[in-house]
C-alpha positions as MATLAB code, in Angstrom:
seq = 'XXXXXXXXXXXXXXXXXXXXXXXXXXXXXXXXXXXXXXXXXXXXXXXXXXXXXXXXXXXXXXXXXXXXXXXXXXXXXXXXXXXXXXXXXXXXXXXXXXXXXXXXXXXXXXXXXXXXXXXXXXXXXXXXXXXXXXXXXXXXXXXXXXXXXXXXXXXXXX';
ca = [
     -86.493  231.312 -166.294;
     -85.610  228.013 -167.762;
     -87.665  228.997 -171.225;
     -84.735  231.878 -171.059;
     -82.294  229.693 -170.788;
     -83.137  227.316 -173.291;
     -83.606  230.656 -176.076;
     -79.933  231.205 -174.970;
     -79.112  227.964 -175.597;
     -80.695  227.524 -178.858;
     -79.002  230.451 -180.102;
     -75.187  229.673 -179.029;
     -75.136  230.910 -175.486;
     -73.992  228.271 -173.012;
     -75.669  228.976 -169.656;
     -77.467  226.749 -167.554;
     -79.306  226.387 -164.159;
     -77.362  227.595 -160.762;
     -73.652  228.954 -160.714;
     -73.743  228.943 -164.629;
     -76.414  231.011 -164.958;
     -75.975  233.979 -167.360;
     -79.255  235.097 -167.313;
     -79.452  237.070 -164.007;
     -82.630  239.301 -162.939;
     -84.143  239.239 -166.521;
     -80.547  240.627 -167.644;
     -78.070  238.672 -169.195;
     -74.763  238.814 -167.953;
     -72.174  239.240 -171.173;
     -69.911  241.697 -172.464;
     -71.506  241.974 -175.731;
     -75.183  241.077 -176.303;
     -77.110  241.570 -179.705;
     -81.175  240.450 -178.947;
     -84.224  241.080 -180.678;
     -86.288  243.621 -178.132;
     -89.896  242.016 -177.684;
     -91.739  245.288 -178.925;
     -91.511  248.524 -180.690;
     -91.049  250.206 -177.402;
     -87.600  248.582 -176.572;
     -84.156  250.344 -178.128;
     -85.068  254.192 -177.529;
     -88.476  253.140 -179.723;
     -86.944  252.121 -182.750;
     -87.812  248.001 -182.178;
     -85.718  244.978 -183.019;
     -82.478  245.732 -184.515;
     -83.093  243.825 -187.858;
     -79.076  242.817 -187.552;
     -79.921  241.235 -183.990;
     -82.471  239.673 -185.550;
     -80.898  238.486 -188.814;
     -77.681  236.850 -186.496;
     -80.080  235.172 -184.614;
     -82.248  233.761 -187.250;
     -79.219  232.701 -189.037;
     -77.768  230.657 -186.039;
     -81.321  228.947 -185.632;
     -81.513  228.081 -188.753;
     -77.949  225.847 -189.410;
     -79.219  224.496 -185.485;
     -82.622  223.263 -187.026;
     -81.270  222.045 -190.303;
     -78.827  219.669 -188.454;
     -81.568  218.387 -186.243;
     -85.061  219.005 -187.822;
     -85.225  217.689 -191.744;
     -88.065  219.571 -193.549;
     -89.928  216.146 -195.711;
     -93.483  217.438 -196.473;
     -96.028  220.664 -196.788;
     -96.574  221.313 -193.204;
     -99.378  223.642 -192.002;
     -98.884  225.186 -188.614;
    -101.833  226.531 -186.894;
    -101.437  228.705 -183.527;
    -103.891  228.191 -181.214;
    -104.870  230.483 -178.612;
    -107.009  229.478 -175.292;
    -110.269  231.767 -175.690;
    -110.047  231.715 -171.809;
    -106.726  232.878 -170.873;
    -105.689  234.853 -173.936;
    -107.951  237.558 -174.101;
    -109.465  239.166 -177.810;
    -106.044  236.952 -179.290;
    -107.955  233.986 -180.210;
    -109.621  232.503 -182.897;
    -112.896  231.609 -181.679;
    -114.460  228.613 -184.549;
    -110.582  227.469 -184.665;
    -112.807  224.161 -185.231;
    -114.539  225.171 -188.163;
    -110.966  226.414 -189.543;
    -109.231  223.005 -189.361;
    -112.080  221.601 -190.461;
    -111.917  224.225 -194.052;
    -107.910  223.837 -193.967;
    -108.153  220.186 -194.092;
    -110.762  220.478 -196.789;
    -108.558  223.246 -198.815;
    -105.032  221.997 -198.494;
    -104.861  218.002 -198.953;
    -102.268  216.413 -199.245;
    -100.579  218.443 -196.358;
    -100.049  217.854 -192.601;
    -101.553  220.378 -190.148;
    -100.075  220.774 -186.940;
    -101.476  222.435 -184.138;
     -99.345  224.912 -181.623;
    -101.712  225.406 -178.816;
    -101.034  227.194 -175.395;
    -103.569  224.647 -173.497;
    -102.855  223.143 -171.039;
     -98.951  224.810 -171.283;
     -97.342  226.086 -173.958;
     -94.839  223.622 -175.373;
     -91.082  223.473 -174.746;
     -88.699  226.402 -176.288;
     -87.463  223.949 -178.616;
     -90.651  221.907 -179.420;
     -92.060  225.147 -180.103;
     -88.802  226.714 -182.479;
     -88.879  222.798 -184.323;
     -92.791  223.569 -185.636;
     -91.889  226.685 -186.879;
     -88.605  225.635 -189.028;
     -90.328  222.823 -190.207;
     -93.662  224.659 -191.155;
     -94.501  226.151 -195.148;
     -97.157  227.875 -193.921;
     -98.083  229.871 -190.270;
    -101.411  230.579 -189.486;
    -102.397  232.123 -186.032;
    -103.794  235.653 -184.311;
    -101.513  238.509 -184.217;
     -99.601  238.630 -181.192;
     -95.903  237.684 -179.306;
     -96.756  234.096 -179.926;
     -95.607  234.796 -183.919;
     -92.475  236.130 -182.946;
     -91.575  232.401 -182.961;
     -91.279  233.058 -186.752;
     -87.581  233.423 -186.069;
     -87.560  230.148 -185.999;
     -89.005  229.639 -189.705;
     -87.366  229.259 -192.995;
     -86.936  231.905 -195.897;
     -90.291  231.521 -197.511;
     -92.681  230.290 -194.579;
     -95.896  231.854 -195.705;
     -97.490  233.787 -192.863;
    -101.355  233.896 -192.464;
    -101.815  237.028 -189.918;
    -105.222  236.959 -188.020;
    -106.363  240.547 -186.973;
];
């Protein structure tokens, strides 16, 4: 898939579209390959391999700081669509922008929302390095905290 492909990218792995395609049946094609598993259930039940995880966090963050300069408090609120997202949304999201806005002035709130598409792998990985503060429902759509600097404060909706 091309949102595959541009994770790849993003992370140091030149591959692309067609014959230079390294991504190949949901398998990449490498001799090596260190990847953060998308659940606990991957690598023999053990989850991510915090190493995979640190290497890639690393290399996303010295690609974000050369293209994504962090300038003010920046609140970044994941939406979920009630309708296609099942029990992982927040259903008065309304009423919470409405009490962030009123709690944290001076900031900038941003909005990540899945309607009508989710945004662009690196729209997407830019909100996250340049947010101080996550806020969304528990779910895959925070493992884009990868993307975040040391420090991002997480707000965890259960």
């Amino acid at each position: 898939s091309e949102s595959g492909q541009a994770w790849a990218r993003l992370v140091g792995i030149e591959t692309s579209s067609g014959a230079g395609n390294r991504l190949l049946d949901g398998w990449w094609r490498a001799k090596t390959a260190y990847f953060p598993p998308a659940n606990p259930c991957a690598n023999m039940k053990q989850g991510a391999e915090l190493v995979a995880i640190e290497g890639m966090h690393r290399t996303l963050m010295y690609k974000m700081a050369a293209m994504e300069p962090v300038r003010e408090k920046l609140a970044l609120v994941v939406h979920r669509d009630p309708h296609i997202s099942g029990g992982m949304s927040v259903l008065n999201h309304e009423e919470m922008m409405a009490r962030l806005r009123e709690d944290l002035p001076g900031w900038k709130i941003e909005v990540l929302s899945d309607y009508p598409q989710v945004p662009d792998v690196l729209t997407v990985c830019r909100m996250f390095y340049r947010a101080s503060l996550v806020i969304g429902p528990h779910g895959a759509g925070l493992a884009n905290l990868v993307c975040s600097r040391s420090g991002t404060k997480l707000v965890e909706l259960q």
